[in-house]
C-alpha positions as CSV (number, residue, x, y, z in Angstrom):
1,X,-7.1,-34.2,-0.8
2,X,-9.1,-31.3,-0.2
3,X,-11.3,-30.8,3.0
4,X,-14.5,-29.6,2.8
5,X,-13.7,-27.1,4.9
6,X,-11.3,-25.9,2.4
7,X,-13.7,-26.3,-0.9
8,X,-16.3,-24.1,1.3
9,X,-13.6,-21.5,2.4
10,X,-12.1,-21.6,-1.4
11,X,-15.7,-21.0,-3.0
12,X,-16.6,-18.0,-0.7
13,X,-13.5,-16.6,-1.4
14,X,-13.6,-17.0,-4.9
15,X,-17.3,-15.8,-4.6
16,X,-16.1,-12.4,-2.4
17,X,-13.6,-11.5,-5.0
18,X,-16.0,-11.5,-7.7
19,X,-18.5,-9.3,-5.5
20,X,-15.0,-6.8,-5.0
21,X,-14.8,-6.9,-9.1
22,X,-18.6,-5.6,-9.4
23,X,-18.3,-2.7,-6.8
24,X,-15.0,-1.8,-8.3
25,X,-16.5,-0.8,-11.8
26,X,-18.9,1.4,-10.1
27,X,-15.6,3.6,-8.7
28,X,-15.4,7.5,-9.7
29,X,-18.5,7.3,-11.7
30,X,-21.4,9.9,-11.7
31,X,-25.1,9.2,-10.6
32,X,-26.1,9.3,-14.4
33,X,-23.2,6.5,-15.5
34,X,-24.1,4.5,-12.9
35,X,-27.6,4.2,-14.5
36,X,-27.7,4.6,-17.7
37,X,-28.5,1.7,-19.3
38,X,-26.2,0.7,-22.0
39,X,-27.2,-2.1,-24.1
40,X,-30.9,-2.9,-25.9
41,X,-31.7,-5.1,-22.9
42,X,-31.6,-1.9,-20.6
43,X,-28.0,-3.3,-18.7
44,X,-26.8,-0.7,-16.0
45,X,-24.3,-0.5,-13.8
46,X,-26.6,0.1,-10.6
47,X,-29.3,-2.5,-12.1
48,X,-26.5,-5.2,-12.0
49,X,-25.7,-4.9,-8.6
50,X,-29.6,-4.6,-7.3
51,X,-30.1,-7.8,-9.3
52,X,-27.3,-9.4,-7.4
53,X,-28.2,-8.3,-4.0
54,X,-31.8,-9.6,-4.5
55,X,-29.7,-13.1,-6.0
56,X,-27.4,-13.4,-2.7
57,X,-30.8,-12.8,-0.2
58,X,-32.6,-15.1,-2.0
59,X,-30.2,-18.2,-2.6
60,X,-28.4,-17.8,0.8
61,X,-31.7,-16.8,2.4
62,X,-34.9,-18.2,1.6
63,X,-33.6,-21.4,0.1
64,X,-32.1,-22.2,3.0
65,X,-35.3,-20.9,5.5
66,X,-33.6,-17.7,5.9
67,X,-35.4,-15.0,4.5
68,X,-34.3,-11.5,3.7
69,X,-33.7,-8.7,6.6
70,X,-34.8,-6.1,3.7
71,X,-37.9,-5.6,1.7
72,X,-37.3,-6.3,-1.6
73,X,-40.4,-5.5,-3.3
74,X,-38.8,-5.8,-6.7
75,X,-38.7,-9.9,-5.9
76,X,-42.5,-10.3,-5.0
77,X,-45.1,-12.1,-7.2
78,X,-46.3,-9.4,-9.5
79,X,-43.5,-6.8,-9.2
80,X,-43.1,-5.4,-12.7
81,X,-40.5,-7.9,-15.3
82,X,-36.7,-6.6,-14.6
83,X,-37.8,-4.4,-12.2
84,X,-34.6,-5.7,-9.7
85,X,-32.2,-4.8,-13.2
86,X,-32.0,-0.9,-12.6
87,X,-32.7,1.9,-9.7
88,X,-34.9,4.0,-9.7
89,X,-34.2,7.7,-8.8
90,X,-35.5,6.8,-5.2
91,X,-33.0,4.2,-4.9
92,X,-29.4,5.6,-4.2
93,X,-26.7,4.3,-4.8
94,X,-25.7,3.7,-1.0
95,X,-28.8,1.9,-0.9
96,X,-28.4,-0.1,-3.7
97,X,-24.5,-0.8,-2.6
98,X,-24.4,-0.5,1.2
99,X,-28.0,-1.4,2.1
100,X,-28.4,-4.1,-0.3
101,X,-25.2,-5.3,-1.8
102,X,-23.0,-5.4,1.3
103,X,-26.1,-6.2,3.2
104,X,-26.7,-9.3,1.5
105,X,-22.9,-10.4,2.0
106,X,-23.7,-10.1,5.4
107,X,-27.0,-12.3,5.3
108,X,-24.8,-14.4,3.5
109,X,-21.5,-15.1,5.7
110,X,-24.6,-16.0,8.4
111,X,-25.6,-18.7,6.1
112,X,-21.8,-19.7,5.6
113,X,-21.3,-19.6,9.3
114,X,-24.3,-22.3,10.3
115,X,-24.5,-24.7,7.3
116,X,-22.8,-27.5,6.0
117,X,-21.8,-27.7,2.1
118,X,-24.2,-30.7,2.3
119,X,-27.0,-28.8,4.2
120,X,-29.9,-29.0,2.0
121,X,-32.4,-26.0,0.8
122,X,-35.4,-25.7,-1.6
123,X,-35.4,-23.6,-5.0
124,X,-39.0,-24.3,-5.8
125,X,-39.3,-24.1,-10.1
126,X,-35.8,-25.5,-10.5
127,X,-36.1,-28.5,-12.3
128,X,-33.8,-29.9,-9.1
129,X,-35.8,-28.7,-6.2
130,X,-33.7,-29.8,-3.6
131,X,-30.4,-28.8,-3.7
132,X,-27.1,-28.5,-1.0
133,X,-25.4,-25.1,-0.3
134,X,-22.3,-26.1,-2.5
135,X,-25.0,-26.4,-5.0
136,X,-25.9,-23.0,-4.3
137,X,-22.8,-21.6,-4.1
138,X,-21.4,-22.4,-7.2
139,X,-24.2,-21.2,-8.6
140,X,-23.8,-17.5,-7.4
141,X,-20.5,-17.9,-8.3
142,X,-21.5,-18.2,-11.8
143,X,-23.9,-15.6,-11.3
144,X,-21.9,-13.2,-10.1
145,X,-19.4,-13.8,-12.4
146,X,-21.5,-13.5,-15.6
147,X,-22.6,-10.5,-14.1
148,X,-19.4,-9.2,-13.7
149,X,-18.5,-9.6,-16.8
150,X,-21.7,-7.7,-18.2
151,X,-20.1,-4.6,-15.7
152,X,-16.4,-5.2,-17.2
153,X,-18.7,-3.8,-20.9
154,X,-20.6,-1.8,-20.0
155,X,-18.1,0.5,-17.6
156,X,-16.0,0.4,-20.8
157,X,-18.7,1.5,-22.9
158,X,-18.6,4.4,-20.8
159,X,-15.2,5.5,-20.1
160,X,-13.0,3.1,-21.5
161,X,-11.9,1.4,-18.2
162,X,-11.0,-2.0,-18.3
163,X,-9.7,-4.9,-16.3
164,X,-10.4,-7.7,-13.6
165,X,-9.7,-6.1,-10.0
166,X,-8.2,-3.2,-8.6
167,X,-4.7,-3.6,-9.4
168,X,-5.1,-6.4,-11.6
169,X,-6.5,-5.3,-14.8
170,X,-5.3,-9.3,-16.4
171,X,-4.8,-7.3,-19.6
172,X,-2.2,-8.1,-22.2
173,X,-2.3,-4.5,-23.3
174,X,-3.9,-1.7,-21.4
175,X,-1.7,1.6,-22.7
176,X,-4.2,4.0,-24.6
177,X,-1.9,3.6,-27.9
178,X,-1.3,0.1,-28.0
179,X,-5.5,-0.5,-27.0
180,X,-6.1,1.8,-30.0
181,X,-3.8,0.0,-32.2
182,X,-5.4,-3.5,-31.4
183,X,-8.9,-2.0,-31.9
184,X,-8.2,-0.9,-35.1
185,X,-6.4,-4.6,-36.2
186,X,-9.2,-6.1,-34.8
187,X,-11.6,-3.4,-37.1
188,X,-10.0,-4.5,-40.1
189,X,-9.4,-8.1,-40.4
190,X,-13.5,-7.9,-39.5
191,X,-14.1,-5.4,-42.2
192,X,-12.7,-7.8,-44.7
193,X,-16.1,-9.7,-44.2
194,X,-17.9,-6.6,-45.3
């Protein structure tokens, strides 16, 4: 049987690597790549993180009566819609990575370190007001992990990097040629539908 020691440790873990996995698809890239937003909806690279950061403060923060050591203005009643989904050219990206991102990890482990999974907090306009850290944590897990799997696109939209982690890529194929070959399979048996 597992303790809940071990459930909390095991979903904070779980929860850190997916937080390495964003970081990691922002690695080598310029400023513009970073930024540039890649699908209709505007998703960037940079906007993904921000949006996470403001996430982490805000569920391990103010839901639990812990609000954030940064401004986020972004997250105030009448900021502009998305405005926490890209950077603007006054926001760098150590800002965005190091003053927010890591930042709110931080906040976070703070969180971590004084509550129980059972400690409750407040998400006022969630149909389930009341809800529990593990609550909250599996929910950023989810988060993040969506979200990570919107950067996993759209870095290979930009260079063709794929994969799950530093030195993990989970990929059955990831040689140029044999990526190449698959795309083109793929192309085909789709085109048939044409």
């Amino acid at each position: 049987m597992t303790t809940e020691a071990e459930s909390k440790s095991d979903l904070i873990q779980r929860l850190q690597v997916l937080r390495e996995s964003v970081l990691w698809k922002l690695d080598g890239l310029s400023e513009y790549d970073l930024r540039r937003p890649l699908t209709p909806t505007g998703t960037n690279l940079l906007g993904l993180v921000k949006h996470l950061a403001g996430c982490e403060f805000g569920y391990f923060g103010y839901v639990f009566g812990r609000p954030a050591p940064v401004e986020l203005p972004w997250a105030t009643p009448g900021a502009s819609a998305n405005a926490d989904m890209w950077a603007t050219p006054e926001q760098s990206t150590e800002f965005i990575v190091d003053g927010l991102y890591r930042r709110s990890w931080k906040h976070a482990e703070q969180t971590f370190e004084t509550l129980d999974l059972d400690s409750p907090g407040s998400v006022p306009g969630w149909p389930q007001e009341h809800v529990t850290l593990h609550q909250i944590l599996l929910h950023m897990n989810i988060e993040t992990a969506r979200h990570a799997g919107h950067a996993d696109i759209v870095r290979e939209m930009i260079d063709g990097a794929a994969g799950m982690t530093r030195g993990n890529d989970n990929l059955a194929i990831s040689d140029v040629d044999s990526t190449s070959r698959h795309f083109e399979r793929v192309r085909a048996a789709a085109d048939t539908f044409r």
